[in-house]
Residue frames relative to the residue before (quaternion, step in Angstrom):
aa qw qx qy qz dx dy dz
X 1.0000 0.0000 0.0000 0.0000 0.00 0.00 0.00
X 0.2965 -0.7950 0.4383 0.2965 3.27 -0.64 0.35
X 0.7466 -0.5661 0.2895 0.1955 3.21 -1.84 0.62
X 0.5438 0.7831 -0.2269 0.1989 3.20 1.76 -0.70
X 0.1192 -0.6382 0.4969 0.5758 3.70 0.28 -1.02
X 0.3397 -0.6547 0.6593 0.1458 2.72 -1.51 1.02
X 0.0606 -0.8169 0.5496 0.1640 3.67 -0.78 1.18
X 0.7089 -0.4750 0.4468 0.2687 3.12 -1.25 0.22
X 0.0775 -0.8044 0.5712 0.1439 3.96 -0.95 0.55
X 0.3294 -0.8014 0.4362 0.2430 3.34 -0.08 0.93
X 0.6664 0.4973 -0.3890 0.3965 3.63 1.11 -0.51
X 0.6053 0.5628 -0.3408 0.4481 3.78 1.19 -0.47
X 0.4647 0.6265 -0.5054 0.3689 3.85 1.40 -1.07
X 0.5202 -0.4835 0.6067 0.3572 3.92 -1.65 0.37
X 0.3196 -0.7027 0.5339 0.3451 2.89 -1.18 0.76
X 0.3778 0.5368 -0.6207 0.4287 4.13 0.51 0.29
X 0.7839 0.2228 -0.2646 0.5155 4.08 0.22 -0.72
X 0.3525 0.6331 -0.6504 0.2281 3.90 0.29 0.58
X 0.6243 0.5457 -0.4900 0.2692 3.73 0.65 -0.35
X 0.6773 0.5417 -0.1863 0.4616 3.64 1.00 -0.93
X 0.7729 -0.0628 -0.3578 0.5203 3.57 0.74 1.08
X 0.1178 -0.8484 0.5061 0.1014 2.91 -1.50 0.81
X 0.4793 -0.7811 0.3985 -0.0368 3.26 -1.37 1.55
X 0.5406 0.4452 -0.4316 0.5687 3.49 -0.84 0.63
X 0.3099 0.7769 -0.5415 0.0848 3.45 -0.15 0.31
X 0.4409 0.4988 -0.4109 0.6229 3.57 1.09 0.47
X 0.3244 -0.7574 0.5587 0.0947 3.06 -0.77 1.71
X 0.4801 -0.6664 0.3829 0.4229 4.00 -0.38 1.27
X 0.5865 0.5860 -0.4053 0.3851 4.19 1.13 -0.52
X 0.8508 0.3362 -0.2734 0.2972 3.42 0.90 -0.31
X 0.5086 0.6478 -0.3457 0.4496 2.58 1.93 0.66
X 0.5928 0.6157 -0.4013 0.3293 3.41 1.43 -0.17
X 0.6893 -0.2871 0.2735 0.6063 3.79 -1.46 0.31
X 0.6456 -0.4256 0.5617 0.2942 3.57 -1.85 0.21
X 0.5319 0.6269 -0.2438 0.5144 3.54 1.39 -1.68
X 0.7834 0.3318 -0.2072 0.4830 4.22 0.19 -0.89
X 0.4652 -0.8153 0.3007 0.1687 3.83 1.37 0.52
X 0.3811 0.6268 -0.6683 0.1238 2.69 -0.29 1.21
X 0.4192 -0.8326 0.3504 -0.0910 3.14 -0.07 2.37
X 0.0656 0.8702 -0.3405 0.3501 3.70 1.95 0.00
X 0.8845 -0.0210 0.0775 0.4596 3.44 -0.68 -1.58
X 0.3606 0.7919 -0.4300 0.2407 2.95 1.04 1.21
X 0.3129 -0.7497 0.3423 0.4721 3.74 0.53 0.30
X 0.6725 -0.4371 0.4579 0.3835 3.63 -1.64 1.00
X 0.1795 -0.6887 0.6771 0.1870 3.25 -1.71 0.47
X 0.5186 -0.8029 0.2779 0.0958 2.71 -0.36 2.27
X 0.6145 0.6440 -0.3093 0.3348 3.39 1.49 -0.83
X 0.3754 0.8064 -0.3838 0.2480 3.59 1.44 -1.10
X 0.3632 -0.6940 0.5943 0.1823 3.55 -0.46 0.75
X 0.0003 -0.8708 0.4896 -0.0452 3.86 -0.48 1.18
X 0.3100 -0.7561 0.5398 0.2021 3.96 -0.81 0.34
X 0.0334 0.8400 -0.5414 -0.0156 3.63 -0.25 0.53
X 0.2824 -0.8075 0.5077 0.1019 3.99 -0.91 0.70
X 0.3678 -0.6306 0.6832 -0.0160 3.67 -1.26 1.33
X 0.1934 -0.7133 0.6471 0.1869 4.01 0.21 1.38
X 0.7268 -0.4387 0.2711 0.4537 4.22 0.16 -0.35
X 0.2559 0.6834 -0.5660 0.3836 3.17 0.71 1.00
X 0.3389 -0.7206 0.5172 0.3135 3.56 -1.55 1.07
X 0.1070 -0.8015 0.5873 -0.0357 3.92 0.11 1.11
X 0.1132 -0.7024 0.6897 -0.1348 3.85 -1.52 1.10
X 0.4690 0.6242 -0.6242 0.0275 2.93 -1.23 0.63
X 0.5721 -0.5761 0.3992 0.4260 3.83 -0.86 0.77
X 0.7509 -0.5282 0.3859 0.0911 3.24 -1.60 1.56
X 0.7165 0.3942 -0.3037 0.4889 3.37 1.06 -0.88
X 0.4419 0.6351 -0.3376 0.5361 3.62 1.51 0.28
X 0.7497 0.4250 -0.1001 0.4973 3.46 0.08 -1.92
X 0.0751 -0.7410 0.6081 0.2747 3.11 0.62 -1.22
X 0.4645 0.7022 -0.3545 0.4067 3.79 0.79 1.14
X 0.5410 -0.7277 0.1430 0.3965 3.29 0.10 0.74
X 0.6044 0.4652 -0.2539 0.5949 3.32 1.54 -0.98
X 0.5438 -0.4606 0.6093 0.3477 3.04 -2.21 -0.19
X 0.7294 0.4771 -0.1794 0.4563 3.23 1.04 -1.47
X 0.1214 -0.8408 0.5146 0.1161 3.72 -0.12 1.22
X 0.6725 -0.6605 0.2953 0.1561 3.47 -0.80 1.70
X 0.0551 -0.7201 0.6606 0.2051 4.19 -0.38 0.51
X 0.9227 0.2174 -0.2008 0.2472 2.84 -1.96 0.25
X 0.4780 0.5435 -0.2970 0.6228 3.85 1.58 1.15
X 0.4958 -0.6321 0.5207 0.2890 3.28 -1.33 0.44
X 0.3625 -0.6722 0.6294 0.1433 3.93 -0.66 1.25
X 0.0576 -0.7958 0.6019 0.0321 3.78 -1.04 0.58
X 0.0438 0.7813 -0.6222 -0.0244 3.84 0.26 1.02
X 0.2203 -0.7503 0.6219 -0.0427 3.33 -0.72 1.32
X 0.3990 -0.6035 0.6523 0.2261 3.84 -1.05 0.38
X 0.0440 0.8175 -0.5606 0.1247 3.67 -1.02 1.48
X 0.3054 -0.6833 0.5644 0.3481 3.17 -0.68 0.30
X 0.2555 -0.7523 0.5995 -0.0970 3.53 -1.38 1.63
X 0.3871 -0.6660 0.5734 0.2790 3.94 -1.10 1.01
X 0.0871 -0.7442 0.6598 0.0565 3.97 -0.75 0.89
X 0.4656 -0.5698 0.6267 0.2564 3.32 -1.57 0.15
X 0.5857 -0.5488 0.5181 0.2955 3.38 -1.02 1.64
X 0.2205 -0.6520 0.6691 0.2803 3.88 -1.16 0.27
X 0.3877 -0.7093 0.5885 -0.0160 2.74 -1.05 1.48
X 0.2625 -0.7290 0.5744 0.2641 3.60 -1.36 0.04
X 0.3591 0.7943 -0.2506 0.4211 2.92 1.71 0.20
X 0.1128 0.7935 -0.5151 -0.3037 3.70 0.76 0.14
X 0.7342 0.3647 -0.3409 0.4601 4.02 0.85 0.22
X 0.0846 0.7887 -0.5162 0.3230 3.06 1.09 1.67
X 0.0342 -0.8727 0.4870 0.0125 3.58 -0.08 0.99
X 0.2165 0.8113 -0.4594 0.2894 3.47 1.49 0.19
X 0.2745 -0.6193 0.6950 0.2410 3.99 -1.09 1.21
X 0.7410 -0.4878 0.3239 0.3288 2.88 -1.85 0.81
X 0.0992 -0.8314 0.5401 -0.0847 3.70 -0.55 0.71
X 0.6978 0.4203 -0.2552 0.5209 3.82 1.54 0.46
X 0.1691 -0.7890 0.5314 0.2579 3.32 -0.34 0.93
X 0.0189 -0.8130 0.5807 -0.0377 3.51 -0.62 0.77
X 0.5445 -0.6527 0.3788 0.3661 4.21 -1.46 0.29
X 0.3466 -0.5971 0.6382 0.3406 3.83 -1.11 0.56
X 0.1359 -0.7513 0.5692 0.3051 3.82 -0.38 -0.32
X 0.5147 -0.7157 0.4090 0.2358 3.42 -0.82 0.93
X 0.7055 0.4419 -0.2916 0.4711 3.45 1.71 -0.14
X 0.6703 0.3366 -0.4342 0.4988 3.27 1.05 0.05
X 0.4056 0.5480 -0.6149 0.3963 3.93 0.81 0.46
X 0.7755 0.3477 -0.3164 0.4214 3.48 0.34 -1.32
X 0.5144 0.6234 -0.4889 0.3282 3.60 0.90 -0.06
X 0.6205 0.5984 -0.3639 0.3528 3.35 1.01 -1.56
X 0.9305 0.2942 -0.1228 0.1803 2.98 0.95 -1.08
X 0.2512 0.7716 -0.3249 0.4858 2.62 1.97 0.66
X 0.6731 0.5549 -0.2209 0.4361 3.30 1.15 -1.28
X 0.6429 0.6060 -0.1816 0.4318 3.28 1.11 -0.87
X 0.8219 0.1418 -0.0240 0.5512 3.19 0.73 -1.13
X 0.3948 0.6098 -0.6468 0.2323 3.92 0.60 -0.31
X 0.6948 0.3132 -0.5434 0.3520 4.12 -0.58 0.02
X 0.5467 0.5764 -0.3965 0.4601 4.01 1.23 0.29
X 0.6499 -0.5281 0.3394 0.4285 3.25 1.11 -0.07
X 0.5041 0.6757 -0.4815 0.2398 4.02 1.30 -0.63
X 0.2135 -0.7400 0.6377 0.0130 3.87 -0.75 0.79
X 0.0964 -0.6452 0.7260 0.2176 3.36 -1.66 -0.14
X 0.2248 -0.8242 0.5032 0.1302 3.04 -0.84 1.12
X 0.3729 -0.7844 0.4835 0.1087 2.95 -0.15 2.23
X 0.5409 0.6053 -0.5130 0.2791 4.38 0.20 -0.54
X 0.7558 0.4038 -0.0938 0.5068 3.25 1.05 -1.46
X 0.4493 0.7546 -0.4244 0.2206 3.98 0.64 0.07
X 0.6224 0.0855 -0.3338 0.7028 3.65 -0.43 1.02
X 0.5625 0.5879 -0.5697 0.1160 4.03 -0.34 -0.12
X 0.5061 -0.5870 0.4240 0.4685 4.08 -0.79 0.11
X 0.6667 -0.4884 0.3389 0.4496 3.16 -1.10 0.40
X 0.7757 0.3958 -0.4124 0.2676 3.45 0.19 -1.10
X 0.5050 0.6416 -0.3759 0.4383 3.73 1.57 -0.76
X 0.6385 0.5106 -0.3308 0.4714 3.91 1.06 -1.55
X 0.6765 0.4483 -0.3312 0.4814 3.90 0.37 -1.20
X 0.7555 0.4491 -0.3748 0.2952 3.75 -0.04 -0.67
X 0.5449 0.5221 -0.3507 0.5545 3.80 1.74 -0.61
X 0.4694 0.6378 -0.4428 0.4203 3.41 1.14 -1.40
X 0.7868 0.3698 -0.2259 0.4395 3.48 -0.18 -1.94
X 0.4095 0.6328 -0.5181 0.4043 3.83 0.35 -0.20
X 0.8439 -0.0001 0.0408 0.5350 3.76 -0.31 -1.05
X 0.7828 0.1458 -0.3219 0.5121 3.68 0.61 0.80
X 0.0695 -0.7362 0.6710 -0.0542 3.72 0.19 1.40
X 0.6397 -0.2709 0.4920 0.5247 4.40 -1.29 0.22
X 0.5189 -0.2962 0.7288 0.3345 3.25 -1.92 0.16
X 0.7798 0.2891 -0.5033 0.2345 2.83 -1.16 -1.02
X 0.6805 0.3014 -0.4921 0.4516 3.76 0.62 -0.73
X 0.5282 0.5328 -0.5058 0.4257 3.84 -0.05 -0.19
X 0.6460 0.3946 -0.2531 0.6024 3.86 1.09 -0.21
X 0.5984 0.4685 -0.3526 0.5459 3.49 0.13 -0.74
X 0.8512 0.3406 -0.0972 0.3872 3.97 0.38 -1.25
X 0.4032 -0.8427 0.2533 0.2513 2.66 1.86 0.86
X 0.2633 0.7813 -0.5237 0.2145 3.78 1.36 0.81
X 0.7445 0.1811 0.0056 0.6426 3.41 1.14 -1.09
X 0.6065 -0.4412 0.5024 0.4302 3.59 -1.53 0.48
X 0.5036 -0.4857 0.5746 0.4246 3.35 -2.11 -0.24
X 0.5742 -0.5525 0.4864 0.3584 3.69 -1.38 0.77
X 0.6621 -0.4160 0.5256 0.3351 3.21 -1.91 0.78
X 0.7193 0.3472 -0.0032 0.6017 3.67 0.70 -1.15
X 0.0063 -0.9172 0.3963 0.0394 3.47 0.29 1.17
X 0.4423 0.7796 -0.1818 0.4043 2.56 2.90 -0.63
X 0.8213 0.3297 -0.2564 0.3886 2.99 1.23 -0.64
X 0.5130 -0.5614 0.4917 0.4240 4.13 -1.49 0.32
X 0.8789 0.3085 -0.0763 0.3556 3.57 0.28 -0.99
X 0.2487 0.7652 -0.5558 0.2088 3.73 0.44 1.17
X 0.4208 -0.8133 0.3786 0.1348 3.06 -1.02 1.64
X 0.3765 0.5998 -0.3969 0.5839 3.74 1.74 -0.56
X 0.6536 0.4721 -0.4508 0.3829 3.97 0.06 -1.04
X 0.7915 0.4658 -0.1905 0.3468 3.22 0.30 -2.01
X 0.5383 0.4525 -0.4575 0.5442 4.00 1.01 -0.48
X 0.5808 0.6411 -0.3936 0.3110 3.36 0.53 -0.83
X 0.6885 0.4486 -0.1873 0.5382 3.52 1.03 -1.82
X 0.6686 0.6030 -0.3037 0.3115 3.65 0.67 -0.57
X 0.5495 0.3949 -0.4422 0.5887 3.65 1.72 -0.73
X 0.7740 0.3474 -0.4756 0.2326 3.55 -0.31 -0.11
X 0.4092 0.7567 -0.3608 0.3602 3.48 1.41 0.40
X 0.0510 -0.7571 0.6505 -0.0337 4.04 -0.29 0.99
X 0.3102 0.6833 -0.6481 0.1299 4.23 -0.28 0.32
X 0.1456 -0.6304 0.7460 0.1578 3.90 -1.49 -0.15
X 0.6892 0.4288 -0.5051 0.2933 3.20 -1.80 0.04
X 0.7717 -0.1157 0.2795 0.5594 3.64 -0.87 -1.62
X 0.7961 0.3789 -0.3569 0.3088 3.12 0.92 -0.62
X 0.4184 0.7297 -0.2777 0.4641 3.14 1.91 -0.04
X 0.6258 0.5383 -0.2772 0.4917 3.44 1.23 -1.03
X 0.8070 0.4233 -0.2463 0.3299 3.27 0.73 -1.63
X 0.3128 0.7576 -0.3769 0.4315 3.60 2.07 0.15
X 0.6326 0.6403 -0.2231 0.3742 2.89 0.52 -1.67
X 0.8510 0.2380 -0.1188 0.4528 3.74 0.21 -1.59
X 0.3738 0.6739 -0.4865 0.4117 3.24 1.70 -0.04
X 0.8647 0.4292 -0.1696 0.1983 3.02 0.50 -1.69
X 0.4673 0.5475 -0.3069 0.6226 3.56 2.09 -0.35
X 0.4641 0.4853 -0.4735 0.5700 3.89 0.61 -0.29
X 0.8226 0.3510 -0.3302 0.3019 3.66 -0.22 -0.88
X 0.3865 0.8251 -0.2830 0.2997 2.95 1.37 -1.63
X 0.8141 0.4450 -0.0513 0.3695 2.74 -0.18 -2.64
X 0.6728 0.6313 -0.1561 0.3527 3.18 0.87 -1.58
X 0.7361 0.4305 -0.1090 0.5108 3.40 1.39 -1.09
X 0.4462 0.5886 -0.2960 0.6057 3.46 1.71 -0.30
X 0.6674 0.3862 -0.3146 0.5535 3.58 -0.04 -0.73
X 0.7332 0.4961 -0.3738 0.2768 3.39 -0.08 -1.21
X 0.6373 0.4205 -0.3175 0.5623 3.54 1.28 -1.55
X 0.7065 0.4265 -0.5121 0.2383 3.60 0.18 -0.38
X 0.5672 0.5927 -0.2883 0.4939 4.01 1.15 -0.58
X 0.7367 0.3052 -0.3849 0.4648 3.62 1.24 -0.29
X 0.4057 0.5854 -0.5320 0.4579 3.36 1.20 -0.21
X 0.7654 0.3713 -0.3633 0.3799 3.73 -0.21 -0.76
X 0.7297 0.4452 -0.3612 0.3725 3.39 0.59 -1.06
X 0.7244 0.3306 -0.4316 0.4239 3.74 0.96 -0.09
X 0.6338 0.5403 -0.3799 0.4027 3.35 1.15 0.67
X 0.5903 0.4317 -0.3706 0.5726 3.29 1.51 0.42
X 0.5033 0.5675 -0.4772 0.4437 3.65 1.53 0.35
X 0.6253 0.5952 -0.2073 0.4602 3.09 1.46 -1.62
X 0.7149 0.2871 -0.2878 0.5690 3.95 0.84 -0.06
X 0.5503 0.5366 -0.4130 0.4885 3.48 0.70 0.19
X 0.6517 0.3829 -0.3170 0.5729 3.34 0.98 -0.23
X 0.6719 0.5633 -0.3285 0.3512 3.09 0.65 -0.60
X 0.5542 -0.6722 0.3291 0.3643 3.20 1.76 -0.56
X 0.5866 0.5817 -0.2804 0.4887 2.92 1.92 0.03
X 0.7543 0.4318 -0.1071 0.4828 3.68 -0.69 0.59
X 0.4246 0.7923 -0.4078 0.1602 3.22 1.10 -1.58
X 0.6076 0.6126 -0.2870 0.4162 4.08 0.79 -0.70
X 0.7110 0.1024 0.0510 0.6938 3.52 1.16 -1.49
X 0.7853 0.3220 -0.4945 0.1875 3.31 -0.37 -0.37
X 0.6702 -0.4663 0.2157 0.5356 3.95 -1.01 -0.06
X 0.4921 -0.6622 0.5061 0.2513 3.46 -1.47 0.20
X 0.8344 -0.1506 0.0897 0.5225 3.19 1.21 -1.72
X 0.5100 -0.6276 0.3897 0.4407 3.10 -0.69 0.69
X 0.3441 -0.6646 0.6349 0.1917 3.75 -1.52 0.75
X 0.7928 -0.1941 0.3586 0.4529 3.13 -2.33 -0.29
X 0.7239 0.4818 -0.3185 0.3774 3.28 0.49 -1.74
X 0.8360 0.3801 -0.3402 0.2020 3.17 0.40 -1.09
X 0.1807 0.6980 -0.4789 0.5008 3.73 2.05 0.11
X 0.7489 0.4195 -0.3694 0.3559 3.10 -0.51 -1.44
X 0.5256 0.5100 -0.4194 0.5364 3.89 0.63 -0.72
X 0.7465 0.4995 -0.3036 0.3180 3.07 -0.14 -1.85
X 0.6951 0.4977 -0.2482 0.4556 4.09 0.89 -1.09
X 0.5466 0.4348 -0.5141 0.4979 3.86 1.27 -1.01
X 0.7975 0.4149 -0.3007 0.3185 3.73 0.09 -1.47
X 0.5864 -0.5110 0.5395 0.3226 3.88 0.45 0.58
X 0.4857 0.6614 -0.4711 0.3234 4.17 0.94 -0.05
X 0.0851 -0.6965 0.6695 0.2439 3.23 -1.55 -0.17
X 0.6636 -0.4747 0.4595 0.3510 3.50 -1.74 0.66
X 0.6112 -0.5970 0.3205 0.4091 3.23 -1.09 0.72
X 0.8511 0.3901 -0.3158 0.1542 3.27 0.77 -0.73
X 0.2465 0.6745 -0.3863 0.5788 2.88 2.17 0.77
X 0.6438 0.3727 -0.4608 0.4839 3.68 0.59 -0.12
X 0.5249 0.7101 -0.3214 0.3419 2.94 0.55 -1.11
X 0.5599 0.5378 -0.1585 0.6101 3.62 0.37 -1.96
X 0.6575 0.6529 -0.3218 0.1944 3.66 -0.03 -0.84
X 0.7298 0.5846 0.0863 0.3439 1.96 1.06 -2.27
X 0.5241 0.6997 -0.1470 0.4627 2.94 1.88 -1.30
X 0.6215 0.6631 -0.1112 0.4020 2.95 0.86 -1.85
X 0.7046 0.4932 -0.1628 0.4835 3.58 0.58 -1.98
X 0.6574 0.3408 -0.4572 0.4926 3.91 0.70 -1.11
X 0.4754 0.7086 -0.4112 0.3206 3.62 0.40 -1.41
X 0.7907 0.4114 -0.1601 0.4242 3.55 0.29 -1.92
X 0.7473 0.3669 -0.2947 0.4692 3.54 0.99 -1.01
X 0.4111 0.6640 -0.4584 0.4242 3.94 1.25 -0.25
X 0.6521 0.6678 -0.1313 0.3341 3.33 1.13 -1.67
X 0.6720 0.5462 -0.1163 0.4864 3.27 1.25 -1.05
X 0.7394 0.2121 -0.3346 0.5443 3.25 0.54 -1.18
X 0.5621 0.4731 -0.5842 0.3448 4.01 0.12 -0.01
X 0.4624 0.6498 -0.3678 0.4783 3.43 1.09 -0.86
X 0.9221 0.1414 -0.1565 0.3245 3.48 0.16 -0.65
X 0.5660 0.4325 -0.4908 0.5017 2.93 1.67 1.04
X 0.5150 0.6088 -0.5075 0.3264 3.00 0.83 0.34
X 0.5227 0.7354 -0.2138 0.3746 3.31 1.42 -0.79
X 0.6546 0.5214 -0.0133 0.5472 2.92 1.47 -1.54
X 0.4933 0.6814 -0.2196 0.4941 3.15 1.55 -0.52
X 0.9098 0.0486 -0.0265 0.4114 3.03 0.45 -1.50
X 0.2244 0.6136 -0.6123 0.4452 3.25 1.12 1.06
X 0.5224 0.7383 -0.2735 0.3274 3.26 0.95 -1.49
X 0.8055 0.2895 -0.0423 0.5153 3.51 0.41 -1.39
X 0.7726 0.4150 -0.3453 0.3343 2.85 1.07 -0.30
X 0.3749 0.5152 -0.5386 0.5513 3.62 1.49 0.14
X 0.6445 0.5890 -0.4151 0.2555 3.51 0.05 -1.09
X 0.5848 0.5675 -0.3259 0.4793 3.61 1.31 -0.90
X 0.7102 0.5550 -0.2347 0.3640 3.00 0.37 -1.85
X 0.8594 0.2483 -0.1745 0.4115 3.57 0.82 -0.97
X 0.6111 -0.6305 0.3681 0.3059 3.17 1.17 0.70
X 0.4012 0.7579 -0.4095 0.3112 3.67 1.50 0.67
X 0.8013 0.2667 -0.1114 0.5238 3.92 1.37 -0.68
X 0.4080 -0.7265 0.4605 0.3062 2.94 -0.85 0.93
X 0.8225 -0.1293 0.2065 0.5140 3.49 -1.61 -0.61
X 0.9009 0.2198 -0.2130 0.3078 3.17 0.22 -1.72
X 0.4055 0.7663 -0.2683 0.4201 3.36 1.51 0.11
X 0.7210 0.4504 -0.2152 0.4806 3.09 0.90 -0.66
X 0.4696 0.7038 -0.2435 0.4741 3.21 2.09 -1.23
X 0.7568 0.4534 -0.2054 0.4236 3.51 0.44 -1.24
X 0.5468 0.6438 -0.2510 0.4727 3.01 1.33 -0.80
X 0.6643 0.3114 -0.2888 0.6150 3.87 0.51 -1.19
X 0.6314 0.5568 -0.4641 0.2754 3.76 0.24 -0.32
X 0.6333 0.4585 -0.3065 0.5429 3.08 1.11 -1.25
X 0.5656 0.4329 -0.5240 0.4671 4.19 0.20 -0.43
X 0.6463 0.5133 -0.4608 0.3264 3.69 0.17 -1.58
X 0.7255 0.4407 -0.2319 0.4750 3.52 0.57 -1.12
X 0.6711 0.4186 -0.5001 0.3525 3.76 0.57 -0.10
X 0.5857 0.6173 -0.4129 0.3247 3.15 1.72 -1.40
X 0.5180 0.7211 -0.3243 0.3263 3.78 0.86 -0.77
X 0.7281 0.3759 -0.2045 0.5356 3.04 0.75 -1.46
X 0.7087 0.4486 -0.3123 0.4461 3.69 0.41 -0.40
X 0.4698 0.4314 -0.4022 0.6568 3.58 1.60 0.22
X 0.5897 0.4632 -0.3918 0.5331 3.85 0.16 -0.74
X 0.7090 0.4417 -0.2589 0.4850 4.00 0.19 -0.88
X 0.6601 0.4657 -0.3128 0.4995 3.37 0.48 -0.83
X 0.8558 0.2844 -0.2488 0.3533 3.27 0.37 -0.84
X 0.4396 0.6118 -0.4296 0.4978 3.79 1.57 0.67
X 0.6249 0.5030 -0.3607 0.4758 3.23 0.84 -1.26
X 0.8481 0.3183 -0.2131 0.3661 3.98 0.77 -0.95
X 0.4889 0.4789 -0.5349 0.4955 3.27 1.49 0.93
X 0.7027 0.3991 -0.2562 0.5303 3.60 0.75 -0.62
X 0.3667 0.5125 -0.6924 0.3513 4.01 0.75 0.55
X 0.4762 -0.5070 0.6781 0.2373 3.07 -2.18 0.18
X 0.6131 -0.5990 0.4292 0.2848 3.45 -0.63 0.57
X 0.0600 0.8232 -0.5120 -0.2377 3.81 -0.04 -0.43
């Protein structure tokens, strides 16, 4: 065979098999002059002033990186990486050059939000490309379009109140507020990456708590005990509250609760059944004295137990 590529003529192909490849593959834009723009493989101008989002993850990284004022990088807010002008240390060949910075020199606003993009993009961190170079007040007002506070999204009865009312930023809430969201244009666009920011952001999260309450759940068990987790932390809560979850032993307790509640019922309706029971029996003159006696005894004693249930099922409820 030869070594050559062999290419293909499209004018010789049958036309019965013309459907099954397809030709032209040079898009007609990137063939035109450079002059008539197609502006593409042009590199980014790094300076652009950009806004990037944290669905509710607890995310860090050191300022001279981000270029953001905090360490702790905010969830559930618009991020603003701005180009600045920054003091650097001359490089030195000196490696015991102790010289303070003494050059004023540019942070770019795209490689802050890069750094951190890099860092955290399987957490959900986005840039939210619709709104990029815009002014703040133009960026915040689209922003506020398809992501107003909970609390108003509660208050306006669009969405229930969170399991976790304690918290501002819950990512199970905010996907929540997003299906009922219909918008086009920019603010439609900026929906769009909103909603994969969370998405993603909330994926990951349930998948890291699934494990971590399964390496509690085998640590007790006696398994693992060496490596796997012991107890669940703050941090992990904080998961546990974005995803709408409870700790196992809050299921658990539940669980308790649920037999308790459904024990509760069916005495509940034999007692009921109970005393209809006795009571036709009166009415028609069917039971004597002590008959009837035995009769309230046995209710007195169910009514007990179905107070004794009732009141397990509502120490062991979970709040909601």
């Amino acid at each position: 065979m030869s070594q050559n590529q062999q290419e293909i003529d499209p004018n010789v192909i049958d036309p019965g098999l013309s459907h099954l490849i397809s030709t032209g593959t040079i898009a007609q834009s990137i063939l035109n002059p450079v002059d008539q723009g197609d502006r593409r493989m042009q590199p980014e101008d790094m300076r652009t002033r950009r806004f990037g989002y944290n669905p509710g993850w607890k995310m860090q990284m050191d300022p001279t990186l981000s270029g953001l004022q905090r360490t702790l990088i905010d969830a559930g807010v618009l991020l603003l990486f701005e180009t600045s002008p920054v003091s650097r240390q001359n490089p030195s060949v000196d490696k015991d050059d102790r010289t303070p910075p003494n050059i004023i020199t540019e942070f770019l606003a795209g490689h802050g939000l890069g750094n951190v993009l890099f860092q955290n993009a399987e957490l959900g961190f986005r840039e939210l490309l619709p709104i990029r170079g815009k002014g703040n007040q133009e960026a915040a007002s689209l922003f506020y379009v398809v992501h107003p506070t909970l609390k108003e999204c509660v208050e306006h009865k669009v969405i229930p109140a969170c399991l976790y009312p304690e918290q501002d930023v819950c990512m199970t809430c905010r996907a929540g507020f997003f299906k009922t969201l219909n918008v086009n244009s920019t603010a439609g666009e900026l929906l769009k990456v909103l909603k994969e920011s969370v998405s993603v952001g909330r994926a990951e999260m349930a998948t890291r708590w699934g494990t971590n309450v399964s390496e509690v759940a085998s640590t007790r068990a006696g398994v693992n005990r060496d490596i796997a987790l012991g107890t669940l932390t703050d941090d992990h809560t904080y998961m546990m509250k974005q995803l709408h979850a409870r700790t196992p032993e809050d299921m658990e307790l539940a669980k308790i609760a649920a037999q308790s509640d459904a024990q509760a019922r069916v005495m509940e309706e034999q007692f009921q059944r109970q005393a209809k029971t006795m009571a036709d029996a009166i009415r028609e003159g069917r039971g004597d004295d002590s008959a009837v006696k035995a009769m309230q005894d046995r209710m007195d004693q169910m009514a007990k137990q179905i107070e004794l249930l009732t009141k397990k099922g509502l120490d062991n409820k979970v709040p909601e």
